[in-house]
N, C-alpha and C positions, 0 to 999 in steps of 0.2 A: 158859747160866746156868739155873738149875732155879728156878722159883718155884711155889712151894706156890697150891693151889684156894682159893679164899674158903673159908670154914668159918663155920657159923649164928653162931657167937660174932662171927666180925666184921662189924665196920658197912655199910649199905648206906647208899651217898652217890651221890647223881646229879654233884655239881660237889664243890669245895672241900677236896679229898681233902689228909689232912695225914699225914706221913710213916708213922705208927703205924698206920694204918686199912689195910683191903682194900676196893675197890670192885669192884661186878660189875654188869657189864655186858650185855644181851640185844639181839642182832641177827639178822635173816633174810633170806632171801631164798626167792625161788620159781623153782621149773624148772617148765616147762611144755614138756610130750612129747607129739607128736600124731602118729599112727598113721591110715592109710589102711585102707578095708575089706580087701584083702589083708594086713594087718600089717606092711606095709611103714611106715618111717620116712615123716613127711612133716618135720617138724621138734625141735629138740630146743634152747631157748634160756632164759636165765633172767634177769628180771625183778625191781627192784627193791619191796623189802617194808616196809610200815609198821606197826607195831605201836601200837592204838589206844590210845588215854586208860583205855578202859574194858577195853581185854587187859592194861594194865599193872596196873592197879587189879584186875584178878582173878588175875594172876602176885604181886602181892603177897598176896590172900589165900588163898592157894596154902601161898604160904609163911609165914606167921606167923599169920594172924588168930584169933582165940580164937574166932571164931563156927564157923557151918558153912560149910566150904569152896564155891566155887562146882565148878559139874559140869564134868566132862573135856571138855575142845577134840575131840570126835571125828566131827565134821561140816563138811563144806566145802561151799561153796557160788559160784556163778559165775553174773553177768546182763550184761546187755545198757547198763548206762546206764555213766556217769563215773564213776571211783573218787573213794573220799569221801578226807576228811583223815583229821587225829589223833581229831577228835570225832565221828567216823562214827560210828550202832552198828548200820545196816543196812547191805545194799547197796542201792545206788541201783534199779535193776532186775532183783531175783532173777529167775532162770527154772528154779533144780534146785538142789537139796542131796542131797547122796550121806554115805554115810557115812565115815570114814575110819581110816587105819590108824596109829597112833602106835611110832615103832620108836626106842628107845637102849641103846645098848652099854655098859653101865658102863664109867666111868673116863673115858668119853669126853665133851668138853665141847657135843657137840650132839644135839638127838632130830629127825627129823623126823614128819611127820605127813603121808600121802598118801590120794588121793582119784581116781576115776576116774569121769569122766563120759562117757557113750556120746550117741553125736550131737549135742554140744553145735553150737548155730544164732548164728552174729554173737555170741561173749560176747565181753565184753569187760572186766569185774574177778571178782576172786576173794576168800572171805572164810571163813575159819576160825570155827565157831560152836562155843558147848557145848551145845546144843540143839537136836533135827531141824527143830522148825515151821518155816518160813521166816518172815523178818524178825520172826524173835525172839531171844531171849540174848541173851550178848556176843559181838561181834563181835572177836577175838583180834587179828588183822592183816587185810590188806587190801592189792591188787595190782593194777594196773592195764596196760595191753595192748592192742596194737592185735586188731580182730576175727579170731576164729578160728571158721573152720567147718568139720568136718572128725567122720571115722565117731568116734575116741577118742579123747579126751584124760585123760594122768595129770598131777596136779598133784601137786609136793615141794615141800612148804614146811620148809626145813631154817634151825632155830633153834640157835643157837651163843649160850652161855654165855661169858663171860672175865672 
């Protein structure tokens, strides 16, 4: 069965969806790729993702708001403490922000956004910003993981639309 993409004309509903309406929906997740100083694989697995109070509130002014948009998600970042909740808007303990690479294919229902950090020490969450400073902006999503220490790591944060 073929169904048609949301379209700006229709409605956006988190619950109570009635027969006439489209709802759309934002979900992610994170791959984390670590690489040894030879470039060999050390490991390649992916981790559950949240998207914050404050990355939904700026995905919506993204999309609609009459003011001025907030700045492009194109900084990732990874520290050493607990990953926060929904109400996070730092990370718990930054240790590096890198910059990152935002990629989508028209037609297609996800973008990702990728980031590579070199010698990352014990990190242990990750956090997509629209701003370089550290524990600053908004914090978009947010990821949690047991420590990893290792020469590379790439991080994929792949966001799907429905």
């Amino acid at each position: 069965m073929f169904k048609e993409k949301p379209k700006i004309s229709d409605s956006f509903k988190m619950s109570g969806k009635k027969k006439s309406e489209e709802s759309l929906h934002i979900c992610g997740k994170v791959r984390l790729i670590g690489h040894n100083k030879d470039g060999s694989l050390s490991f390649d697995r992916e981790v559950p993702n949240l998207i914050t109070h404050a990355g939904f509130d700026a995905i919506c002014a993204q999309i609609a708001s009459g003011s001025t948009a907030p700045a492009q998600f194109r900084w990732m970042a990874v520290g050493t403490g607990a990953v926060g909740n929904d109400t996070a808007t730092t990370l718990t303990a930054e240790t590096a922000r890198v910059a990152a690479t935002y990629a989508h294919t028209n037609g297609q229902l996800t973008f990702t956004i990728t980031g590579v950090f070199t010698s990352p020490a014990a990190v242990t969450e990750y956090g997509c910003f629209n701003v370089v400073t550290a524990n600053t902006a908004t914090l978009l999503n947010t990821a949690g993981f047991t420590a990893i220490t290792i020469d590379s790591l790439t991080i994929i944060a792949t966001f799907t639309l429905s």
